[in-house]
VOGU-3710 file (C-alpha; in Angstrom, 3 decimals, decimal comma):
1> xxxxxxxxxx> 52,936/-108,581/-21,996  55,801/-109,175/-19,757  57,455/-112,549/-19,743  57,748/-114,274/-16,432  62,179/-113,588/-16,870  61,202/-110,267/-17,042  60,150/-110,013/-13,741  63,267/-112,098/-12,551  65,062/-109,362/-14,057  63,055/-106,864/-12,366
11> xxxxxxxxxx> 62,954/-108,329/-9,101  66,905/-108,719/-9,275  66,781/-105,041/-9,675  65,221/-104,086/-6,923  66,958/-106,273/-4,815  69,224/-103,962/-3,563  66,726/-101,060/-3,088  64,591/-103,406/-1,131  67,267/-104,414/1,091  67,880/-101,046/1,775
21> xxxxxxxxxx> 64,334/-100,612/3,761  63,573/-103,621/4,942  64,902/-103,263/8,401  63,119/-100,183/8,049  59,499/-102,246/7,489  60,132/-104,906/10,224  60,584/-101,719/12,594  57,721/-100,227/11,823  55,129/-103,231/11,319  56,448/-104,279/14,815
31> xxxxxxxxxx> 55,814/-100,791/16,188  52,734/-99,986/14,296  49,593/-101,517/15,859  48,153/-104,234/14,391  45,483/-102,612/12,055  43,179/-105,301/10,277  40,248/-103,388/11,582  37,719/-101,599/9,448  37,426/-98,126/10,048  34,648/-95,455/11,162
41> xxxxxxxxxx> 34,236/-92,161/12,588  34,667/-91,401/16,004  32,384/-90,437/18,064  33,110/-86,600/18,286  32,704/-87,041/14,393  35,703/-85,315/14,461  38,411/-88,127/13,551  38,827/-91,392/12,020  39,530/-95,007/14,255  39,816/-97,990/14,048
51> xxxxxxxxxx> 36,855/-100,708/15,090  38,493/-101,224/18,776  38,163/-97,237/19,103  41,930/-96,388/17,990  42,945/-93,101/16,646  43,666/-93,527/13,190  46,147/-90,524/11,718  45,969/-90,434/7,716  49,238/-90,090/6,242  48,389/-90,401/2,538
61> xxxxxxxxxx> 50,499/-91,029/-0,365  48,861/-89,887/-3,804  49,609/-93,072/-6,343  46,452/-92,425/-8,690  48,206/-94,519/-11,455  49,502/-97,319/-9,426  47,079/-100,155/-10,600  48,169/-98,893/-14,400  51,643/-98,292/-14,707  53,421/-100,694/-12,301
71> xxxxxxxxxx> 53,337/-104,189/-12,529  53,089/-106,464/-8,998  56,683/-106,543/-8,271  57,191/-102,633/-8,813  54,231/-102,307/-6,643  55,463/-104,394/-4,037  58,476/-102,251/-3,819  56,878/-99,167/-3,800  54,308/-100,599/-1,017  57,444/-101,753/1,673
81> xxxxxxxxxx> 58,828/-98,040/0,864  55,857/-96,076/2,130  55,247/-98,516/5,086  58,875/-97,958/6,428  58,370/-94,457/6,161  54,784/-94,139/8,166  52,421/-93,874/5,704  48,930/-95,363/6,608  47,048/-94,843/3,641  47,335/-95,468/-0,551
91> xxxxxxxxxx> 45,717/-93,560/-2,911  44,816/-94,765/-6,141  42,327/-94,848/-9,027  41,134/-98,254/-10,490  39,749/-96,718/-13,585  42,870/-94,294/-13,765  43,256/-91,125/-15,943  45,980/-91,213/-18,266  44,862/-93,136/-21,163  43,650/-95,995/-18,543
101> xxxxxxxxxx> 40,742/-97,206/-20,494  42,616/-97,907/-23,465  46,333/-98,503/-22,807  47,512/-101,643/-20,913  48,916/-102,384/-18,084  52,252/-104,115/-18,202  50,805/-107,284/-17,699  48,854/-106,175/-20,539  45,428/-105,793/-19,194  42,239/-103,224/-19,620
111> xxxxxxxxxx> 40,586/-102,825/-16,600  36,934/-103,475/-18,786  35,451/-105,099/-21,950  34,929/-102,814/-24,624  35,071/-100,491/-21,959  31,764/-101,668/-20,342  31,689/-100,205/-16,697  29,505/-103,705/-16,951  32,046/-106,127/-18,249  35,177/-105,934/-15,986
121> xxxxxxxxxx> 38,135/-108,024/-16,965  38,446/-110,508/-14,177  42,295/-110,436/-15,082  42,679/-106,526/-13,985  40,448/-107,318/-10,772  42,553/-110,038/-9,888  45,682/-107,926/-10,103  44,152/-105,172/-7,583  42,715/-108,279/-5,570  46,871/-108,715/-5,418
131> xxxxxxxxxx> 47,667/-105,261/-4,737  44,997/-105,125/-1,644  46,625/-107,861/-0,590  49,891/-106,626/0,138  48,707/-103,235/1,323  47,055/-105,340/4,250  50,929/-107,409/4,572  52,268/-103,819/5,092  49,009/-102,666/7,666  48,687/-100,143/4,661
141> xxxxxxxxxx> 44,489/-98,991/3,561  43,887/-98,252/0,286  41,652/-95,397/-0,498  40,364/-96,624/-3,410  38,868/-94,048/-6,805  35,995/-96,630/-8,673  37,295/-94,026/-11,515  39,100/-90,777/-12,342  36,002/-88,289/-12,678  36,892/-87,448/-16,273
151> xxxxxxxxxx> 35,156/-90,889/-17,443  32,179/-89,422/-16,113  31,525/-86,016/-17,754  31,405/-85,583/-21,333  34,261/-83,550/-21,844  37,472/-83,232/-23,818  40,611/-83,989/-21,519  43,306/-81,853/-22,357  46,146/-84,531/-22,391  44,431/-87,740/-23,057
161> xxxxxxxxxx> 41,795/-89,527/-24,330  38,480/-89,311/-22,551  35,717/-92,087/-22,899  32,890/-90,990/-21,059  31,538/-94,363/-20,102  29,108/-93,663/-16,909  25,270/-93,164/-16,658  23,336/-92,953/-13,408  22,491/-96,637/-13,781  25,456/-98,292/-14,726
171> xxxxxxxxxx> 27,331/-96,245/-11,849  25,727/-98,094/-8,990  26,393/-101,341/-10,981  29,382/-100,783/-11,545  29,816/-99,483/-7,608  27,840/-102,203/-6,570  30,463/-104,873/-8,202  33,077/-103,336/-6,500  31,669/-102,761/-2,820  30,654/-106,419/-2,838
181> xxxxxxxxxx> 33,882/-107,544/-4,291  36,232/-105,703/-1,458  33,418/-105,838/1,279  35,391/-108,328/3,540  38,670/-106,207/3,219  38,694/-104,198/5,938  41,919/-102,102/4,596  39,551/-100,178/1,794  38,008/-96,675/1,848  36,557/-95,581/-1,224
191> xxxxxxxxxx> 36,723/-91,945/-2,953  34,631/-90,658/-5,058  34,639/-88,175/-8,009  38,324/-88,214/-9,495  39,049/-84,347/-9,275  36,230/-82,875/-10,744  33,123/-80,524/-9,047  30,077/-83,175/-9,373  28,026/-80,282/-10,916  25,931/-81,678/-13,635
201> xxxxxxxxxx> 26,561/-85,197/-13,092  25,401/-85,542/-9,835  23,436/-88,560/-10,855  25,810/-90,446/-11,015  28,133/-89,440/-8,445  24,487/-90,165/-5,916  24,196/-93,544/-7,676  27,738/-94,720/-7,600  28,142/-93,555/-3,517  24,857/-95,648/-3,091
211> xxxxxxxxxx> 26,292/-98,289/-5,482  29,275/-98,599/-3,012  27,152/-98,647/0,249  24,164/-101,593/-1,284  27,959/-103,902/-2,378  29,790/-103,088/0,161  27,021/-103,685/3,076  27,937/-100,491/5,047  31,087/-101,913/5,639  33,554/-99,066/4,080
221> xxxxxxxxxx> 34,170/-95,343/4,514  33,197/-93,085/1,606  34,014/-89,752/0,479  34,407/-87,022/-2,368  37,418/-86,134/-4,133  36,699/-82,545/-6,005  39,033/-80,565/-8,386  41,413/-78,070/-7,027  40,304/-75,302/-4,489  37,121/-76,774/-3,869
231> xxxxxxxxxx> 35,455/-78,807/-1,180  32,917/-81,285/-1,756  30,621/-79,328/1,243  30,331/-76,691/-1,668  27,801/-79,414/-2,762  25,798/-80,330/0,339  23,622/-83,320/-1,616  26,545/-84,703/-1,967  28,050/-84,110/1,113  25,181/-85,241/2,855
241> xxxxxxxxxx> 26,157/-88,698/1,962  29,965/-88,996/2,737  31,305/-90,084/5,944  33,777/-87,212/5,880  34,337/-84,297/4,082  37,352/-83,998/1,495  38,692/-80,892/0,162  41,738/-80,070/-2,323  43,639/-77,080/-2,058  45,481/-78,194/-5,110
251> xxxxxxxxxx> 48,715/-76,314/-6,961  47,519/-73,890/-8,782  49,027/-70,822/-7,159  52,595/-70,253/-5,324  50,785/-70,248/-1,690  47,393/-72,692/-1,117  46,345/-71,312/2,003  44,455/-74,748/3,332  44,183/-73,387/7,224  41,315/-71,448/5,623
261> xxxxxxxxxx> 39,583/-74,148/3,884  40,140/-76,754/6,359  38,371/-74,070/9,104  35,588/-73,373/6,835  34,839/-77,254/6,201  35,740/-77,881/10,137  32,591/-75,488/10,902  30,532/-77,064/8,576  27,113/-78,749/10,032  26,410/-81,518/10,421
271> xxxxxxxxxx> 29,798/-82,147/11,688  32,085/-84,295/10,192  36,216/-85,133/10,104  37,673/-83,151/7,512  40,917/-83,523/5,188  42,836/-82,377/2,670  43,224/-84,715/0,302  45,794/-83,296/-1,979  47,683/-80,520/-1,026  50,741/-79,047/-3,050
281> xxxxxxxxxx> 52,843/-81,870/-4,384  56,822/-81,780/-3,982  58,160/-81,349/-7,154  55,694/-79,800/-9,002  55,798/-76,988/-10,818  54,424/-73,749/-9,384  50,918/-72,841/-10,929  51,897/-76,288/-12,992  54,889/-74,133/-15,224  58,897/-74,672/-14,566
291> xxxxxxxxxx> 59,134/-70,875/-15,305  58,109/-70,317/-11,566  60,288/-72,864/-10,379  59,392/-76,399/-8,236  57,496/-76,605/-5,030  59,801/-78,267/-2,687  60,011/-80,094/0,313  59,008/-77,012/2,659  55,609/-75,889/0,523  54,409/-79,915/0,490
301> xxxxxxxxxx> 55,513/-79,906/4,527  54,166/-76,661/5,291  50,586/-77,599/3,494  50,634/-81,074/5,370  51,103/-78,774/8,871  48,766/-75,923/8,241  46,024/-78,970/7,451  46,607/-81,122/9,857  46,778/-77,985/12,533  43,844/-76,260/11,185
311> xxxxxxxxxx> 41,834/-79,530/12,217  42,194/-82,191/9,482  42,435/-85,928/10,815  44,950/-86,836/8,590  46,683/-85,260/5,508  48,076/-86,392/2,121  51,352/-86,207/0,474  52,096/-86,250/-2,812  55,155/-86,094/-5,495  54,837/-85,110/-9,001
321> xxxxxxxxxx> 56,521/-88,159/-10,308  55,205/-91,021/-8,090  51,185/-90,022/-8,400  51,912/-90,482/-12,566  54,240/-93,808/-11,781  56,458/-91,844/-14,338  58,475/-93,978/-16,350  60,104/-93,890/-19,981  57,240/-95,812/-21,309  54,710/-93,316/-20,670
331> xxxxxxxxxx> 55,039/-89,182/-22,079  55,764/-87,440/-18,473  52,936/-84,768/-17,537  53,686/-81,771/-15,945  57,303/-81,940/-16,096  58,391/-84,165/-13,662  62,195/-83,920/-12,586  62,750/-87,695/-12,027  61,124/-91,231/-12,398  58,602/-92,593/-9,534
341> xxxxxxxxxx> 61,314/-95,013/-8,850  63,583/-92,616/-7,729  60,789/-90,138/-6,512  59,817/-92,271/-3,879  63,131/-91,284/-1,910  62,689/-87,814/-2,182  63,256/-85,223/0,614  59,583/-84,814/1,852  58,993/-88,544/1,254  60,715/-89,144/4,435
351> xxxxxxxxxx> 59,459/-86,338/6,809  55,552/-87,486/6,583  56,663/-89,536/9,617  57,388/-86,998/11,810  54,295/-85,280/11,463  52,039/-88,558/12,659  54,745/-89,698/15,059  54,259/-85,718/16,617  50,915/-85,532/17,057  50,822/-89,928/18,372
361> xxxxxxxxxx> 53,017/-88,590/20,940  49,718/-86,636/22,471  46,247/-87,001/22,667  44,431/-87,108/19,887  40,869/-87,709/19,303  40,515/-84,425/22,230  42,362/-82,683/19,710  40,764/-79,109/18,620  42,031/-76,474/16,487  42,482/-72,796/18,262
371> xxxxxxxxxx> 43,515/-69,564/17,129  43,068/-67,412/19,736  46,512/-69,213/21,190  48,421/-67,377/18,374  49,245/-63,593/20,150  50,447/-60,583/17,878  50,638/-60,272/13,897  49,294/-63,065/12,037  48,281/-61,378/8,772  50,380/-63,098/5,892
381> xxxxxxxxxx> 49,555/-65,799/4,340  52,883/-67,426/3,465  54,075/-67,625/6,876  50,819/-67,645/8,858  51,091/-69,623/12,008  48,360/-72,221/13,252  47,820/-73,928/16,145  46,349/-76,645/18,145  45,747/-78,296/21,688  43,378/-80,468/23,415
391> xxxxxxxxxx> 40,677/-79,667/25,297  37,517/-77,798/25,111  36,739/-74,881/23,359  36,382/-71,701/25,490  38,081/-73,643/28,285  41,241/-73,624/30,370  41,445/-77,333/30,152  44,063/-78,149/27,957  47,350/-80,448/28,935  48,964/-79,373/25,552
401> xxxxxxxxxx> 49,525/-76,971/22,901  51,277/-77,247/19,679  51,566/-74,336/17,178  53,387/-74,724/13,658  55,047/-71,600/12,327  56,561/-71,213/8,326  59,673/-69,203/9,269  61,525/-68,427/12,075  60,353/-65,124/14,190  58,894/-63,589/17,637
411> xxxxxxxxxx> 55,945/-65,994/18,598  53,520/-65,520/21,599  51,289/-68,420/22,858  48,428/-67,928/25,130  48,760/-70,420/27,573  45,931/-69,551/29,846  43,949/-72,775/28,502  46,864/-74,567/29,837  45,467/-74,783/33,921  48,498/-75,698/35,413
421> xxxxxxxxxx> 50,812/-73,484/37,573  53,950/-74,725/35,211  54,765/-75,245/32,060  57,480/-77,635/29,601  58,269/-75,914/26,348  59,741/-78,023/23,154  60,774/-77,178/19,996  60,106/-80,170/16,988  61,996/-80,261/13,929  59,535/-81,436/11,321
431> xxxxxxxxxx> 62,329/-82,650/8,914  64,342/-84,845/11,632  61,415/-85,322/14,525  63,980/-84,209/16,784  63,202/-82,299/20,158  64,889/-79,253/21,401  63,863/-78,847/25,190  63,077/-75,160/26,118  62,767/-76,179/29,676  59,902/-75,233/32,428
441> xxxxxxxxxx> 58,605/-72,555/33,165  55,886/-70,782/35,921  52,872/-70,564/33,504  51,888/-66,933/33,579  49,485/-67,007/30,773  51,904/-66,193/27,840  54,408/-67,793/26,377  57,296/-66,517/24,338  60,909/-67,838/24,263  63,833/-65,719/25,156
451> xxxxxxxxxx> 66,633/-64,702/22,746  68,944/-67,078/24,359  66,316/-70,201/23,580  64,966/-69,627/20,418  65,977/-71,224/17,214  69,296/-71,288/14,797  70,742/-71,605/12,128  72,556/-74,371/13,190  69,788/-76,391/14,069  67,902/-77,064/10,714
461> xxxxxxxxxx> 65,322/-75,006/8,343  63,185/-72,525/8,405  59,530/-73,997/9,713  59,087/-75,312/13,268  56,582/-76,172/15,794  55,956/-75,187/19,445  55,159/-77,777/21,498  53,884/-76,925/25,215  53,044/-79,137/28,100  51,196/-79,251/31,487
471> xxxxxxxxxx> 54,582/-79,824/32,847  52,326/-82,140/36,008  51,214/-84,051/32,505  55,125/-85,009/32,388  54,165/-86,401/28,596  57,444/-88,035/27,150  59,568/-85,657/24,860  57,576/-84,907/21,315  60,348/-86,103/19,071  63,741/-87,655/19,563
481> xxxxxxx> 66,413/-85,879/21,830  69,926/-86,576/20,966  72,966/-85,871/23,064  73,482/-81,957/23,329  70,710/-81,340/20,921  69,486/-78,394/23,407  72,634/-76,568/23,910
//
């Protein structure tokens, strides 16, 4: 167990880094609406808000080891980063995977008695009672895991040791405790299932949903985190029972096309909002070996986009260091590149904001996903371009369109749903939320920009998005113009 000068020593050390950001939180706690609202589903059951009917956009973070690895002041630090940077939600597993049932936390607790899903050790509880504590100081939800699905199958994990502790009955306790515990936070969605298919344990997947329900009154979201390139509507029982449907396209391959599953999950009935919950992670390794070289920046960006475009209320971002909370202490899994403490500040770390701060800038909850706006070629899959608008489906009532493309080439937009005689045309950087305008043009029903207005090289990477306007609309630009940042 720590001593209390360790911490002193610790909290020294992050001083610095702290200072660093904090102008950065003040900004954005004072520009951020004041959340401390429960949320539900909206009523097109197509999006999340809050209790007083406001959109809620999901920017995720994946921290499934937060409770495990970091001790309060670490997790303090790492809760003031993602808040300046414009993440709304926390992921992260109470029962975690690696080794969580049996190796301490730095404080030096087990999360249960003799690793009794019936016993928990009020110590451990109190420390997450902490931890839920400042996520509501930093108007940050946690989506909270009861446990990482391996404790419930009886299986051999291939990199630590697996306790299968659950049963149909002691899952709802066990739920029960915790719903009734958290019930009168309103920052707190739960998730379910801990990356793995419920197939042959639905019992107690059913049990500990209905666990979390009976403790928590009705009072918190719930959904259904599966293994990679599943969705939990692949398992309608359980479905059935979620207030939205979660998918994960996962890492397993050099391209996770998520447009597709997002579509088939968006089509689902009965209708409900949809997310990915963990695309590609920055930093990883791709199909999990070095050989193949590290998913970067662009692949976790460009799975956020294609998600979020393809009609997800939210998406998730994740680094291969800072879900882990690697550290020397702990062996490092899947060969991160750098500690969590330093992983926090990577690249794509920093461009999540752009994506919610594009799509705030327009209407959202009218928000649908359409296809037929892309015109031409739009076979492959590592550049395929999505888009979006508001509106109505099959109708020319639209006030904006936004479509996302991978790489840089000839794009055509139909912008018949667009009814207005002219149109404003913007291109957004999604690594600098800067806005390029295009200017305004007589709305003939297509869209494509001239040689002399199109992108380069000069002007950042390779992915961009589209943004056009009912130019009557006269919406405010998408992302931030700087001086001569259109010439």
């Amino acid at each position: 167990m720590n001593s209390q000068m360790d911490y002193k020593v610790k909290g020294f050390f992050f001083i610095g880094k702290r200072l660093n950001i904090v102008i950065m939180v003040i900004l954005t706690l004072c520009w951020s609406s004041s959340f401390s609202q429960y949320l539900k589903v909206s009523e097109n059951q197509r999006y999340l808000v809050t209790e007083n009917e406001q959109p809620f956009f999901w920017m995720g973070d994946t921290a499934w080891e937060l409770f495990h690895k970091l001790d309060l002041i670490e997790i303090e630090h790492y809760l003031m980063n993602r808040s300046a940077k414009g993440y709304t939600v926390i992921q992260a597993v109470i029962l975690a995977e690696c080794d969580g049932l049996t190796k301490p936390t730095p404080e030096g607790y087990l999360p249960l008695e003799k690793n009794n899903p019936l016993v928990p050790n009020e110590a451990y509880f109190k420390k997450i009672d902490q931890v839920v504590a400042l996520a509501a100081k930093y108007n940050l939800y946690l989506a909270l895991l009861p446990t990482w699905g391996s404790h419930a199958e009886d299986k051999e994990h291939a990199l630590f040791d697996n306790l299968s502790i659950f049963s149909p009955k002691n899952a709802f306790e066990y739920s029960k405790f915790l719903g009734n515990r958290y019930k009168n936070n309103w920052n707190i969605v739960w998730i379910t299932g801990g990356d793995r298919i419920p197939e042959g344990n639905e019992g107690i997947w059913t049990n500990m949903i209905e666990g979390l329900k009976t403790g928590s009154q009705g009072k918190h979201l719930i959904t259904y985190h599966i293994n990679g390139g599943h969705s939990i509507t692949e398992y309608p029982g359980i479905a059935e029972q979620l207030d939205f449907y979660m998918l994960q396209s996962g890492h397993g391959n050099a391209v996770n096309p998520n447009y597709q599953m997002i579509k088939k999950d968006y089509d689902v009935i009965p209708t409900k909002p949809v997310i990915d919950g963990e695309p590609v992670y920055e930093d990883i390794p791709i199909a999990f070996n070095p050989v193949n070289g590290y998913n970067t920046d662009y692949e976790a960006r460009r799975a956020m986009y294609w998600s979020v475009f393809a009609g997800g209320f939210g998406t998730t971002y994740g680094n291969n260091a800072v879900w882990q909370m690697n550290r020397k202490e702990y062996p490092p899994i899947l060969y991160p590149i750098q500690t969590w403490d330093k992983a926090i500040d990577a690249k794509g770390s920093f461009q999540v904001r752009y994506l919610k701060s594009l799509f705030k800038s327009r209407p959202f909850l009218e928000r649908i996903p359409d296809q037929s706006l892309i015109m031409g070629d739009n076979a492959s899959q590592s550049d395929f371009k999505v888009a979006t608008r508001d509106g109505t489906k099959g109708q020319n009532d639209a006030t904006y369109i936004m479509a996302y493309f991978p790489i840089v080439r000839d794009i055509g937009i139909n912008t018949a749903v667009i009814g207005s005689e002219e149109i404003r045309a913007w291109y957004y950087d999604p690594r600098t939320g800067l806005a390029y305008l295009i200017g305004d043009y007589k709305n003939t029903g297509t869209f494509s920009p001239k040689w002399d207005k199109r992108i380069r090289e000069s002007m950042g990477g390779s992915d961009w998005v589209l943004v056009i306007d009912d130019a009557s609309k006269n919406y405010s630009p998408p992302g931030v113009i700087l001086k001569n940042n259109s010439k």
